[in-house]
N, C-alpha and C positions, 0 to 999 in steps of 0.2 A: 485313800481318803484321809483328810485333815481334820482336826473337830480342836474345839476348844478348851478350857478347862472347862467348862460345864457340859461337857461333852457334845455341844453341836458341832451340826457338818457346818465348817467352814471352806473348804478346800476340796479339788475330789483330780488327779491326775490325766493326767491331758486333757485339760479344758481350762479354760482361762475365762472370767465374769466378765458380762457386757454393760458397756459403760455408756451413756448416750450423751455420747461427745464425737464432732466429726471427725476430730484427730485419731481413733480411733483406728486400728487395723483392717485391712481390706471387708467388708463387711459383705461378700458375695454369696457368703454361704448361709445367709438368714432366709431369703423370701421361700426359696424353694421347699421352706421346711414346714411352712404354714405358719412361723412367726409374723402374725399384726405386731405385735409389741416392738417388733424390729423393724419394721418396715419403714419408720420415720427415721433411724438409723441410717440404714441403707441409704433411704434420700438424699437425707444431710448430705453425708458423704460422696455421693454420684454427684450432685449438683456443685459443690465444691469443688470436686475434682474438673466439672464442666465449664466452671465459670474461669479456673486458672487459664484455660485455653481461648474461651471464646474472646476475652478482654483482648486477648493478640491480636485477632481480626483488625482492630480499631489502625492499628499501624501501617497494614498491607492495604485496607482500603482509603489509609490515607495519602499513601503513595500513590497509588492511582488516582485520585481526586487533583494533584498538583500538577497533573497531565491533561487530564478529562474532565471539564465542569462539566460533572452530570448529574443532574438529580437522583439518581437512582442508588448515585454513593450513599447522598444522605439518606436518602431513605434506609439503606441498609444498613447506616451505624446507628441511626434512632431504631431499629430493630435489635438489632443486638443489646441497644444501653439498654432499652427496656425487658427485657431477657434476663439481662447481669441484675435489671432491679429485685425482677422476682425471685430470682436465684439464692440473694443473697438476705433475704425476705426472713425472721425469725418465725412467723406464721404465715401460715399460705392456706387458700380456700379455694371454692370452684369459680369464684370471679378471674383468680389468677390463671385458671385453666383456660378460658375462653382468651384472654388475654394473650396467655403464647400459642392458643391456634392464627391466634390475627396476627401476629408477629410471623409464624411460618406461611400465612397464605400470601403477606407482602414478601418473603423468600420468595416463595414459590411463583411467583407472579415475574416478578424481574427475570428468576430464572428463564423463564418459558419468553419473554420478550428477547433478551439475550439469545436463545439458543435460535427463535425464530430469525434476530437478524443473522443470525451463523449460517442459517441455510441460505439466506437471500445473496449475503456476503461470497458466498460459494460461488455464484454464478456474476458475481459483477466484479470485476477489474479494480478490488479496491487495496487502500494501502494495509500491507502486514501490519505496521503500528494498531491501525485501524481493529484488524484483525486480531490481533494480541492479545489487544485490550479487550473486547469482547470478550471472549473466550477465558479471560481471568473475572470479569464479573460474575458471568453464568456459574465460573467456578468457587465464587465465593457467595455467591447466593445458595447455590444448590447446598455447600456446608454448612451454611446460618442455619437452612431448614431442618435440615440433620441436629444440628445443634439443638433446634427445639424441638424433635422428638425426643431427644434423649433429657432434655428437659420437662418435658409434660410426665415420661418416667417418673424421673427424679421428683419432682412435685406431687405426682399419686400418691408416692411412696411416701413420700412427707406425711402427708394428708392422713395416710393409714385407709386399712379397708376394701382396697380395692384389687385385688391380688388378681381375678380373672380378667379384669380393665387391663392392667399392668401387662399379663401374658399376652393378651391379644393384640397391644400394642408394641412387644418387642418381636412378636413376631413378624407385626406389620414394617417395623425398622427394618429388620432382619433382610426382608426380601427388598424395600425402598432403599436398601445402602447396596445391598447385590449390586442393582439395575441405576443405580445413581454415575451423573455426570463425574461426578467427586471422585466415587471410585474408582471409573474406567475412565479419568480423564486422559491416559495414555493414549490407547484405542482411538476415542474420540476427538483427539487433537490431531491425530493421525489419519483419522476417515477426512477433517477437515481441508489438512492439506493436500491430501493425495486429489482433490479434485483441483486446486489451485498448481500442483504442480504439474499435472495434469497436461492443464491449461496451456502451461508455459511451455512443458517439452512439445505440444503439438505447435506451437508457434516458433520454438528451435529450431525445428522440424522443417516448417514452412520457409524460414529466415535462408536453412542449406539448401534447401531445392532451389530459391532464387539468385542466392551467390552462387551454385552451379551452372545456373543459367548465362548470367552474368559473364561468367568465365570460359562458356562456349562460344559467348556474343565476341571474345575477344580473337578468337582464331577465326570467326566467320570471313566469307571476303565482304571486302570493302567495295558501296557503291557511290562511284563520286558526285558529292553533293553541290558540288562549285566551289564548294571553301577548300578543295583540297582533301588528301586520305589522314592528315595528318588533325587535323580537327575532330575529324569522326572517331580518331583512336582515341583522343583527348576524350569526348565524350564518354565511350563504351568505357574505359577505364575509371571513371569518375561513379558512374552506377555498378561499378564492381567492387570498387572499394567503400560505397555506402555499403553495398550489398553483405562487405565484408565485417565492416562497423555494425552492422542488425545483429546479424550471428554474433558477434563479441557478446553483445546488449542482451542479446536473447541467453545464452553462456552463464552472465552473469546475475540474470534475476535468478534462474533455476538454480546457482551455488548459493546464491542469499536466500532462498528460499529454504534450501537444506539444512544452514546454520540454524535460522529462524526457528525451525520446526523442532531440531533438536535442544538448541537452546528455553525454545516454551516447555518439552519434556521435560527437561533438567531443571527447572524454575519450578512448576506442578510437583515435581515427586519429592522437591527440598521442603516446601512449600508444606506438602503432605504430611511427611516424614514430622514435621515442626507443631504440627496441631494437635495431634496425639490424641485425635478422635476416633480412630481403628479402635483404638485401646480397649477405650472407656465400650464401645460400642459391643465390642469382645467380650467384656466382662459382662454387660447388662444382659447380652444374649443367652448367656450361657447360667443367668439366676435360675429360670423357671424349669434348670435341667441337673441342677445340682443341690445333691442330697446331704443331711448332715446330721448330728445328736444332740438333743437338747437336754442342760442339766437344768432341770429347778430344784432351789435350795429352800426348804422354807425357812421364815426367819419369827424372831419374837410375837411381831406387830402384824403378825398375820399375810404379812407381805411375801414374796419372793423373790428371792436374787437368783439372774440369768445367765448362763454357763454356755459357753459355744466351746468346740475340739479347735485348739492352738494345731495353726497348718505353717508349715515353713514356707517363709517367703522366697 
């Protein structure tokens, strides 16, 4: 312990005063302690750390927008800008609560229209670009909406008071990022194409039984048609070697379809790796399970100064 010349505690070993400022050190180890007084703490800091990421979206779904005039780009950066508004918001209340639910049910909404055309896409002969595309919006809606759970968080916490809301909602995160597209987008990029690929090895398939055919027709005998045996060969060689050109065609959508498939993984997991919302999601889950020691100090003015145990980063 430290004290003064007047002999107050100032000071007390392994603990460091809390300061409510968002720059402030990881603040993960307040809520779970039954600190309200830190809970706006915490917020700051989660939403901050939320709002660094979520502003990237704006770039990836601008890219896409320069391919695909779709309405539903914009909708989903007027979703997000209104997100960053609250975010960055010095005071927040329950209007702003209902606010980022309408913000996640327009996610959630796109998402579910996206994933819907994914299945219809599955069974209809459409272009991979097509394909692709899809499959990155579902994936960046499905994260917006992530985004504003961990925001409705961050915002409680602002708020203060709410610490059973708080729990029931990171639990509810907890198990919606499990079971989320975002997550398992590997899996599910991969359930996708395995029926498109599917598709095409059964028509590779079909392409060699017919150039086989083709190339029985060539040794058959020959019946004379009046033009001569020499025309007939003319022919039967002619649908041998389309027959032979099908299989090349068929060959080649199944290789571009492989590249395709692994190239979307490799895009998704860069993509992923870049948002750094496992993280944040990490940390929040793991508040309402982490325990810790509070110092108060009194002071002159009848006030208290707040003490949390310094943990190495």
């Amino acid at each position: 312990m430290v004290r003064d010349a007047s002999g107050r505690l100032v000071e007390h070993a392994g603990f460091a005063e809390v300061g409510l400022r968002a720059s402030m050190m990881n603040p993960a180890i307040y809520l779970s302690a039954g600190m309200q007084v830190m809970s706006a703490v915490s917020g700051t800091y989660y939403l901050k750390e939320i709002n660094d990421q979520i502003t990237d979206m704006d770039a990836k779904l601008d890219e896409l927008q320069r391919f695909h005039h779709d309405t539903s780009i914009g909708r989903l950066i007027a979703a997000r800008k209104g997100l960053s508004e609250i975010v960055n918001r010095e005071f927040v209340d329950t209007t702003d609560l209902s606010a980022i639910r309408n913000y996640k049910k327009t996610a959630d909404e796109i998402h579910e229209e996206y994933i819907y055309r994914l299945k219809r896409q599955e069974s209809e002969d459409k272009k991979l670009s097509d394909i692709n595309y899809t499959i990155l919006i579902a994936f960046e809606a499905n994260k917006l909406s992530l985004f504003a759970e961990l925001i409705e968080i961050g915002t409680r916490m602002k708020i203060g008071g709410q610490i059973e809301i708080i729990n029931g909602l990171t639990s509810q995160l907890k198990q919606n990022y499990a079971n989320s597209f975002y997550h398992n987008n590997e899996l599910e990029v991969e359930k996708i194409y395995s029926m498109i690929q599917q598709r095409s090895s059964n028509e590779l398939v079909d392409k060699n039984i017919k150039f086989e055919k083709s190339l029985d027709k060539l040794t058959d005998n020959y019946i004379s048609t009046g033009w001569g045996i020499l025309p007939e060969i003319g022919i039967r060689m002619f649908f041998a070697g389309k027959a032979k050109r099908d299989v090349n065609k068929a060959k080649e959508k199944v290789e571009l379809e492989k590249k395709n498939l692994s190239k979307v993984k490799k895009g998704m997991k860069q993509n992923k790796e870049s948002d750094g919302i496992d993280n944040i999601i990490d940390e929040v889950v793991k508040l309402q399970y982490k325990e810790t020691e509070i110092l108060y100090i009194p002071t002159e003015n009848n006030k208290q100064r707040v003490f949390v145990p310094i943990e190495d980063q």
